[in-house]
NUBA-7273 format. One record per residue: residue number from 0; residue in one letter; x, y, z of N, C-alpha, C, O in turn. Coordinates in Angstrom, 1 decimal, padded with zeros to 4 digits. Last residue first. Example, Ala and Ser with C-alpha at 12.3 -4.5 7.8 and 13.67 -1.06 7.14 Angstrom:
BEGIN
+-----+---------+--------+--------+--------+--------+--------+--------+--------+--------+--------+--------+--------+--------+
: num : residuo :    n.u :    n.v :    n.w :   ca.u :   ca.v :   ca.w :    c.u :    c.v :    c.w :    o.u :    o.v :    o.w :
+-----+---------+--------+--------+--------+--------+--------+--------+--------+--------+--------+--------+--------+--------+
:   1 :       S :  012.8 : -002.2 :  007.1 :  013.7 : -001.1 :  007.1 :  012.9 :  000.0 :  007.9 :  013.4 :  001.1 :  008.0 :
:   0 :       A :  013.2 : -005.7 :  007.8 :  012.3 : -004.5 :  007.8 :  013.2 : -003.3 :  007.8 :  014.2 : -003.3 :  008.5 :
+-----+---------+--------+--------+--------+--------+--------+--------+--------+--------+--------+--------+--------+--------+
//
This chain:
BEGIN
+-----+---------+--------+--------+--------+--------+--------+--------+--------+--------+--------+--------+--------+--------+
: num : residuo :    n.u :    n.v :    n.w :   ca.u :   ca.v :   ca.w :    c.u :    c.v :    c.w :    o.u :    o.v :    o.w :
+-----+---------+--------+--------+--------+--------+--------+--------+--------+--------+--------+--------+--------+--------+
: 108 :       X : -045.2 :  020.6 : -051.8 : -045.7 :  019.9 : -050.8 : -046.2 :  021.1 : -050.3 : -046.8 :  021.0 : -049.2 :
: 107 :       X : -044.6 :  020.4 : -054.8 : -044.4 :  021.0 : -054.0 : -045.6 :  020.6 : -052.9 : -046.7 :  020.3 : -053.2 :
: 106 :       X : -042.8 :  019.2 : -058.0 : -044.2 :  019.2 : -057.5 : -043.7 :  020.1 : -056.0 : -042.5 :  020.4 : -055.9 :
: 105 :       X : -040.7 :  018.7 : -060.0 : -041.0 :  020.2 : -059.4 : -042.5 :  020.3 : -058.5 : -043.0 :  021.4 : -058.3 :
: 104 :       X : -040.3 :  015.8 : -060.1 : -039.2 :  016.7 : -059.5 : -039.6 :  018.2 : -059.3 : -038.9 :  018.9 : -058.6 :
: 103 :       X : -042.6 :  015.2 : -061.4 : -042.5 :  014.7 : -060.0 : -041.5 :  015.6 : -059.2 : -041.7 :  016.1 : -058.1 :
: 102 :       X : -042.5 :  016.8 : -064.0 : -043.9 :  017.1 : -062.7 : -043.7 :  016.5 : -061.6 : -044.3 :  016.9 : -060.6 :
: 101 :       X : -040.2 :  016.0 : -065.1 : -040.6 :  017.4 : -064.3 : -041.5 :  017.5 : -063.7 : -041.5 :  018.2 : -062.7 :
: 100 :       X : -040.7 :  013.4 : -065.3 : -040.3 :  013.6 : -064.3 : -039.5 :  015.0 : -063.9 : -038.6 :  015.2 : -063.1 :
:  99 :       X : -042.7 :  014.1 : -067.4 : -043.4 :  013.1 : -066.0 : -042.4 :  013.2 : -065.0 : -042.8 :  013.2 : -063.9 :
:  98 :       X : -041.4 :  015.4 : -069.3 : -042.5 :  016.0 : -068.3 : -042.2 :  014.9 : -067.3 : -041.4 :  015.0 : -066.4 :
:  97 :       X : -039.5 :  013.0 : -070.1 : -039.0 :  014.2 : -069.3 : -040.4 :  014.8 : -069.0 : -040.3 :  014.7 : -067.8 :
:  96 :       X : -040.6 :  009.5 : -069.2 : -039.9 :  010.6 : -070.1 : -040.4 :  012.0 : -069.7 : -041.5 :  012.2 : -069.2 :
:  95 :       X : -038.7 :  007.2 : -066.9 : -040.0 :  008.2 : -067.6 : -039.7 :  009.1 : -068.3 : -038.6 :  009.6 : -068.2 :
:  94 :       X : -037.1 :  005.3 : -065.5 : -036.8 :  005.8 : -066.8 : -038.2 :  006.6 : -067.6 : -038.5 :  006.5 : -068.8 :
:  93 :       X : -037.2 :  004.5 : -063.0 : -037.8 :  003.7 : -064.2 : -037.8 :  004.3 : -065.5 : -038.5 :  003.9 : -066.4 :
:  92 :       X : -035.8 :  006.1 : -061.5 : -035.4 :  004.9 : -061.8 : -036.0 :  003.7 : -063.4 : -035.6 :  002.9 : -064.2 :
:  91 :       X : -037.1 :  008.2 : -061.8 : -035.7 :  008.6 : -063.1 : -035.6 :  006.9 : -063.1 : -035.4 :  006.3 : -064.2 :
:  90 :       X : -039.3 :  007.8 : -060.5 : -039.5 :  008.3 : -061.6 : -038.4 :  008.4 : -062.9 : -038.4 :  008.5 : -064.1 :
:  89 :       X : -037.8 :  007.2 : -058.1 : -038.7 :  006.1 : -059.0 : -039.1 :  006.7 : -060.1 : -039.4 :  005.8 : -061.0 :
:  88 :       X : -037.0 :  009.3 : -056.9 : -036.1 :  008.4 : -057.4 : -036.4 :  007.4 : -058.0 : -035.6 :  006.6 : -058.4 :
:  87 :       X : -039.7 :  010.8 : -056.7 : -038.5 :  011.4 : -057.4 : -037.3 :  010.0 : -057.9 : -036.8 :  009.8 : -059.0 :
:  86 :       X : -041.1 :  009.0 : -054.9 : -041.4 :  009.2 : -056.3 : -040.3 :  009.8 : -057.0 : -040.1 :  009.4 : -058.2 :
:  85 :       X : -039.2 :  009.2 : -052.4 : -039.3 :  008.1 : -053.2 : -039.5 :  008.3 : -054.4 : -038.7 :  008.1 : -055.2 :
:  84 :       X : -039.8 :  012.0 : -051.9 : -038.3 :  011.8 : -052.4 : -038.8 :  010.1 : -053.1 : -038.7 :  010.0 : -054.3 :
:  83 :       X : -042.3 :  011.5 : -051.2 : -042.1 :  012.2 : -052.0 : -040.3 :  011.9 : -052.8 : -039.9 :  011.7 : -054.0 :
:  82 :       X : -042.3 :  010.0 : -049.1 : -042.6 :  009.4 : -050.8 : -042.6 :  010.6 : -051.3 : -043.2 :  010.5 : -052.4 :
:  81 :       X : -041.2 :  011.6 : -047.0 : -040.4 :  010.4 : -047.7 : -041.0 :  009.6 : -049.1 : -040.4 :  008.8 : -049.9 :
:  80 :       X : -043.3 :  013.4 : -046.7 : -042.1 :  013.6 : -047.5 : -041.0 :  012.6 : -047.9 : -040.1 :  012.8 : -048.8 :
:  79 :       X : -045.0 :  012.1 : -045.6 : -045.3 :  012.4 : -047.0 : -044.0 :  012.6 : -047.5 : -043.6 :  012.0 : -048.5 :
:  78 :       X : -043.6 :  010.9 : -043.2 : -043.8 :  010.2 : -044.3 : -044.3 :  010.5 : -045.6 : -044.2 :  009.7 : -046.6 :
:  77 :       X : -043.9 :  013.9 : -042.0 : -042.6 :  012.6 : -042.7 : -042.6 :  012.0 : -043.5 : -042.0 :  012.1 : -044.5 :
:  76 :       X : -047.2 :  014.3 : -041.6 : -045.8 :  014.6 : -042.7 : -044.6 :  014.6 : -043.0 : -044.1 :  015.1 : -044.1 :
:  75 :       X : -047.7 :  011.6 : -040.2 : -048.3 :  011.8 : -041.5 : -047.0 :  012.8 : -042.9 : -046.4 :  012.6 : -043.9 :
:  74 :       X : -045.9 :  009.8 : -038.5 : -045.8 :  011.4 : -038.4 : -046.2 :  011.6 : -040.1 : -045.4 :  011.6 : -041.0 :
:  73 :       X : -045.4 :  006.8 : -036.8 : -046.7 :  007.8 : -037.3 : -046.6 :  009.4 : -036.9 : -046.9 :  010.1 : -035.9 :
:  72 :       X : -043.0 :  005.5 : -038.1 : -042.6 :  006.5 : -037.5 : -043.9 :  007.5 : -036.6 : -043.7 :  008.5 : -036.0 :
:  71 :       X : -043.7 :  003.1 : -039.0 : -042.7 :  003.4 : -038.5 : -042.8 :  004.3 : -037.4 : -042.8 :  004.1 : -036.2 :
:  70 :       X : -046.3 :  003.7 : -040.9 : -046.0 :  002.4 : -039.6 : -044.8 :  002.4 : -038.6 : -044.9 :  001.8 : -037.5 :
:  69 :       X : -045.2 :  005.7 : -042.0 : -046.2 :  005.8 : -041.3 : -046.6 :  004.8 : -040.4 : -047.3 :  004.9 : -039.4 :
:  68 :       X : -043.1 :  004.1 : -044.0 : -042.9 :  005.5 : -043.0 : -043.9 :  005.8 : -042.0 : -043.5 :  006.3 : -040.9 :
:  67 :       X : -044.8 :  002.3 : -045.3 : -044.2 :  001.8 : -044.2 : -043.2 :  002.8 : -043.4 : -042.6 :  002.4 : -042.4 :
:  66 :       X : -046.7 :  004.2 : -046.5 : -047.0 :  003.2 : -045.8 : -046.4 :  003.0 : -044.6 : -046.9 :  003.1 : -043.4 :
:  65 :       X : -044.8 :  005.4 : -048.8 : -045.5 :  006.2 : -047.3 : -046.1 :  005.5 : -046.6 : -046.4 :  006.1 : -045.6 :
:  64 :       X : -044.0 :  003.3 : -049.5 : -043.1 :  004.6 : -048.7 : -043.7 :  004.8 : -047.9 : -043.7 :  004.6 : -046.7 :
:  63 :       X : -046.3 :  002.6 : -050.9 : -045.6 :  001.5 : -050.4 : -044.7 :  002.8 : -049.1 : -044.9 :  002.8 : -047.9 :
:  62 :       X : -046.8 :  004.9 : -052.7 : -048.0 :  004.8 : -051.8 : -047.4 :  003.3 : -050.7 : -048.1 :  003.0 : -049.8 :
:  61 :       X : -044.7 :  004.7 : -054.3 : -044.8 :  006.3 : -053.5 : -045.6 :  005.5 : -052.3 : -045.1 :  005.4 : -051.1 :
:  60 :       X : -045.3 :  002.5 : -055.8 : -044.1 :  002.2 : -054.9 : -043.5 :  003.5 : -054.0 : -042.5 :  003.6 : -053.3 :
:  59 :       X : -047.6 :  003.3 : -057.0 : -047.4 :  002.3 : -056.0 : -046.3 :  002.3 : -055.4 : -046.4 :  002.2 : -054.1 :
:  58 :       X : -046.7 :  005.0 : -058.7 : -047.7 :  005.5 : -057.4 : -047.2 :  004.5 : -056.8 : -046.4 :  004.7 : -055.9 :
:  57 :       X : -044.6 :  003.5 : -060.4 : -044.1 :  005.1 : -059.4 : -044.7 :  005.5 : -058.1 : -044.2 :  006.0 : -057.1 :
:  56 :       X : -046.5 :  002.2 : -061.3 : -045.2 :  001.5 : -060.7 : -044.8 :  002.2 : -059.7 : -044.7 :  001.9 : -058.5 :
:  55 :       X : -047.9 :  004.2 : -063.2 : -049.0 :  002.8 : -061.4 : -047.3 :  002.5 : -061.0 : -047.2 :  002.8 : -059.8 :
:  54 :       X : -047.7 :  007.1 : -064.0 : -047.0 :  005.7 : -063.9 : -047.2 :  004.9 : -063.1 : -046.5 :  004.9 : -062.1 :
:  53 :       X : -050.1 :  008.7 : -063.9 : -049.0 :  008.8 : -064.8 : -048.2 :  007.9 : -065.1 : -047.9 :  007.7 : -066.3 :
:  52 :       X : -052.1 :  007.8 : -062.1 : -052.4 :  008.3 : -063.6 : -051.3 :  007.8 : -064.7 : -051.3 :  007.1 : -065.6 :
:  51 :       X : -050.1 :  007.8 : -059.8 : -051.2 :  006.8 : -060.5 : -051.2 :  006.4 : -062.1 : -050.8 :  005.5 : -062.8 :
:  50 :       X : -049.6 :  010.3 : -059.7 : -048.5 :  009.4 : -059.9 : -049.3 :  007.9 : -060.5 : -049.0 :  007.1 : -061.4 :
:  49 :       X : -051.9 :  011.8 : -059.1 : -051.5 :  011.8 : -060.4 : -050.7 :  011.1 : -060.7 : -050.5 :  011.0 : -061.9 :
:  48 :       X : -052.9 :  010.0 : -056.4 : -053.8 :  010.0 : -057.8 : -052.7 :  010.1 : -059.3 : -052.5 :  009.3 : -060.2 :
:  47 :       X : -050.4 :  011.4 : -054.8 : -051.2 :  009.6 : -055.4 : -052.0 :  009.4 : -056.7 : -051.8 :  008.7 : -057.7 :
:  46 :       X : -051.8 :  014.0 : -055.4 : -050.5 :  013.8 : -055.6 : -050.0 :  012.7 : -055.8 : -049.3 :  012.5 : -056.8 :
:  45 :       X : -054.2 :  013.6 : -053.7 : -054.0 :  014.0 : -054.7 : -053.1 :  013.8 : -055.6 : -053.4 :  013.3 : -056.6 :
:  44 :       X : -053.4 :  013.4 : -050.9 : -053.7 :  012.0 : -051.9 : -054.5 :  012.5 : -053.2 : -055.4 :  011.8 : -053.7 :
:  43 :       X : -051.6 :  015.2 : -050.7 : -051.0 :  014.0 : -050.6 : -051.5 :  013.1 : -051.7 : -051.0 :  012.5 : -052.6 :
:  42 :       X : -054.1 :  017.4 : -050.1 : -052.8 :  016.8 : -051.2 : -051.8 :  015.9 : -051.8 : -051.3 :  015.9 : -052.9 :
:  41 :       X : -056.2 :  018.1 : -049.2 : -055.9 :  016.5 : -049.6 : -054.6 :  016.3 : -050.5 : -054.2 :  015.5 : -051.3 :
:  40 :       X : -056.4 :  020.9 : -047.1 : -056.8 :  020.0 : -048.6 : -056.2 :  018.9 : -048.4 : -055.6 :  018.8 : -047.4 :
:  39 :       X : -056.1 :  024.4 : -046.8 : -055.8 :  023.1 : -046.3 : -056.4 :  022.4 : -047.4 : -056.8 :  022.9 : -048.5 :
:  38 :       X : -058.1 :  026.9 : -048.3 : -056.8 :  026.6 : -047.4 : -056.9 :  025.2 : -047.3 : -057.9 :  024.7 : -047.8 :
:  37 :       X : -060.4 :  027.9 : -049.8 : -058.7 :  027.6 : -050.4 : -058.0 :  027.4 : -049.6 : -056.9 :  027.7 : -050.0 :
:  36 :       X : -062.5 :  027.3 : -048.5 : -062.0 :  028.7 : -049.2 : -060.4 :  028.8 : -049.1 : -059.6 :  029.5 : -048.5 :
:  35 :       X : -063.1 :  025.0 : -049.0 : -062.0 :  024.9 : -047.5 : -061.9 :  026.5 : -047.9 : -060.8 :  026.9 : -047.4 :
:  34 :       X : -064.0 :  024.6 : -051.2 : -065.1 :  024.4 : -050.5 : -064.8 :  024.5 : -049.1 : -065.5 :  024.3 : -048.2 :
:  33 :       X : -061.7 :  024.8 : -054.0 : -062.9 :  026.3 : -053.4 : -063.7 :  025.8 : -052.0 : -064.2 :  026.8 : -051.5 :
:  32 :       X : -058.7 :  023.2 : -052.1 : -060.0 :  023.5 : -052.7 : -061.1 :  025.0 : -052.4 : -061.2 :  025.8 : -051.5 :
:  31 :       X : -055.6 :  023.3 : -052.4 : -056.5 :  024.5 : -052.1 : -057.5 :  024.3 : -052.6 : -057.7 :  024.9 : -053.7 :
:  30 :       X : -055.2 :  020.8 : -053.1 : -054.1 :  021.5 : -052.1 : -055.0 :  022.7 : -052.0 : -054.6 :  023.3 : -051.0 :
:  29 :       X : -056.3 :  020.5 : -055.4 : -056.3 :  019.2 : -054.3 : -055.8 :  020.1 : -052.9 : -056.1 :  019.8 : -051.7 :
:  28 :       X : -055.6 :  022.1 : -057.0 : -057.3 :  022.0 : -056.8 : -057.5 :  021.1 : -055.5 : -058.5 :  021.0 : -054.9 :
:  27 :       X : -053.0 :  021.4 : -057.9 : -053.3 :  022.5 : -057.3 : -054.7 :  022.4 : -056.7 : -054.6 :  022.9 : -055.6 :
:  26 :       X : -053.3 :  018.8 : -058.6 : -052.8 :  019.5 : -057.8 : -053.1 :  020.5 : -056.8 : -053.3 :  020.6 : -055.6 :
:  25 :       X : -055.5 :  018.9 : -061.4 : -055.6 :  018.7 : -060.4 : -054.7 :  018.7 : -058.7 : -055.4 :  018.6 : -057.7 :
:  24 :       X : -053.1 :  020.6 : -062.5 : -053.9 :  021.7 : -062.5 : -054.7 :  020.9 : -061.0 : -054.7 :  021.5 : -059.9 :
:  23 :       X : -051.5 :  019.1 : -063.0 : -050.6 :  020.1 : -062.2 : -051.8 :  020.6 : -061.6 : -051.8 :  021.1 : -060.5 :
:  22 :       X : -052.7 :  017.4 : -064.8 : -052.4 :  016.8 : -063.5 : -051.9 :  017.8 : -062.6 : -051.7 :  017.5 : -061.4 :
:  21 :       X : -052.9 :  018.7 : -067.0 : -054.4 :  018.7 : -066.2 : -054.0 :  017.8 : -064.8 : -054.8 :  017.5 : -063.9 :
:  20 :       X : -050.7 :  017.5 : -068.1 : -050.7 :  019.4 : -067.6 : -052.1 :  019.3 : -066.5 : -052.1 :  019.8 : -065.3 :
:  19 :       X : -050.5 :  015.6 : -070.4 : -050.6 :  015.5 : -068.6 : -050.4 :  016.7 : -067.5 : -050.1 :  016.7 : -066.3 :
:  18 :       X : -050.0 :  016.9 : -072.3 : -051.4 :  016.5 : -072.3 : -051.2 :  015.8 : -070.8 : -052.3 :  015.7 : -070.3 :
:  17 :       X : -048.2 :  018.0 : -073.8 : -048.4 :  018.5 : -072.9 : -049.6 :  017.8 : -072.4 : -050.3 :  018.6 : -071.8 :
:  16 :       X : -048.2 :  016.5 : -076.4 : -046.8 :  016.4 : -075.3 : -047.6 :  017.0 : -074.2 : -047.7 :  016.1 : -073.3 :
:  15 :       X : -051.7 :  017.3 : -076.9 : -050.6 :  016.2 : -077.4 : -049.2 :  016.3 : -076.7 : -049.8 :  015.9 : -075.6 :
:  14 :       X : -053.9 :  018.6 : -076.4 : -053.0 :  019.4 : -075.8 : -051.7 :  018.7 : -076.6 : -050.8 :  019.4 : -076.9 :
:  13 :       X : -056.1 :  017.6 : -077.3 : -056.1 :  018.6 : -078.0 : -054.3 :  019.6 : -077.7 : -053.8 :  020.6 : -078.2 :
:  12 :       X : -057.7 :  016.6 : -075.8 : -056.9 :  015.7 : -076.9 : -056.0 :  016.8 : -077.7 : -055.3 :  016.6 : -078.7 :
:  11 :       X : -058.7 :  018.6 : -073.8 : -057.7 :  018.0 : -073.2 : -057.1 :  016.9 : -074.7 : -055.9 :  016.4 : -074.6 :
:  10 :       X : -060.6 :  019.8 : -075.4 : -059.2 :  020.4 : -075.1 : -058.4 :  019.7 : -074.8 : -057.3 :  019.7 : -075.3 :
:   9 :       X : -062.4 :  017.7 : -075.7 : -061.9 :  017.9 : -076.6 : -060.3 :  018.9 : -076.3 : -059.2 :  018.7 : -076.9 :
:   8 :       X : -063.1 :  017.8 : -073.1 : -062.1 :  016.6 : -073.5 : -061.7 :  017.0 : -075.3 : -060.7 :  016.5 : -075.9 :
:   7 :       X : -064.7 :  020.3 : -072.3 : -063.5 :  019.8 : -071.9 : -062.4 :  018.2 : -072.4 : -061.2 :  017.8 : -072.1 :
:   6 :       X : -066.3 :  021.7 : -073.8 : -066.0 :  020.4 : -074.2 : -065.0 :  020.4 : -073.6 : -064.0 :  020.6 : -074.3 :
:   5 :       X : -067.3 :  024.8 : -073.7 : -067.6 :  023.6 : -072.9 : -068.0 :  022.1 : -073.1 : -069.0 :  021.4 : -072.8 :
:   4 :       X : -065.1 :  025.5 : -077.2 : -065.7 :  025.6 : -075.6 : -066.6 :  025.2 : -075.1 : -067.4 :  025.2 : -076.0 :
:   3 :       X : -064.0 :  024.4 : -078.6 : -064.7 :  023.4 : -077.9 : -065.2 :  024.2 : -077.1 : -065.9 :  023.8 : -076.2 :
:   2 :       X : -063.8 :  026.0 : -082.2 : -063.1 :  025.8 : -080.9 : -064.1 :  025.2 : -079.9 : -065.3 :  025.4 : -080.3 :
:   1 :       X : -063.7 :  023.7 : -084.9 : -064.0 :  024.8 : -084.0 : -063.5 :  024.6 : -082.5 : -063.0 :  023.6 : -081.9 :
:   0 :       X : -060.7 :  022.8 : -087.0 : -061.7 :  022.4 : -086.0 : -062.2 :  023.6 : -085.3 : -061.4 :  024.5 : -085.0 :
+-----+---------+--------+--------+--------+--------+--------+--------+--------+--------+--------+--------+--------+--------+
//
């Protein structure tokens, strides 16, 4: 096959095991956009998005945490960090296979 260049979906079929990598990438892009000249950003709900993507059971039950931490407690970054640990024990809980829960267990806040 030739090479795609400016066919991004062709690369992305193109990746096979690694093919949820473009979620690290959206991350990053979420937590330092070019239009904040790379500071501050939406990470959180970036971070939602790729748990989404990756496993709905995992997001949802991230996006349930941080819910009812933020009705609790309203301290936005508590409660990120309590879905964050959530998604980590939802991700082994439900048994995902090993990227998905290297990307949950190495993500960074």
């Amino acid at each position: 096959m030739a090479p795609a260049y400016g066919r991004p979906y062709v690369w992305f079929a193109n990746l096979g095991a690694m093919g949820r990598m473009p979620g690290r990438d959206c991350r990053a892009v979420g937590a330092w956009p070019l239009e904040l000249n790379f500071t501050g950003g939406k990470s959180v709900a970036t971070g939602l998005g790729v748990l989404l993507a990756m496993s709905w059971p995992v997001g949802l039950g991230a996006a349930t945490d941080f819910g009812i931490a933020l009705a609790l407690g309203r301290i936005v970054s508590l409660s990120s960090m309590l879905a964050a640990l959530a998604a980590i024990v939802l991700v082994c809980g439900f048994d995902q296979l090993l990227p998905y829960r290297l990307l949950v267990i190495g993500r960074r806040h």
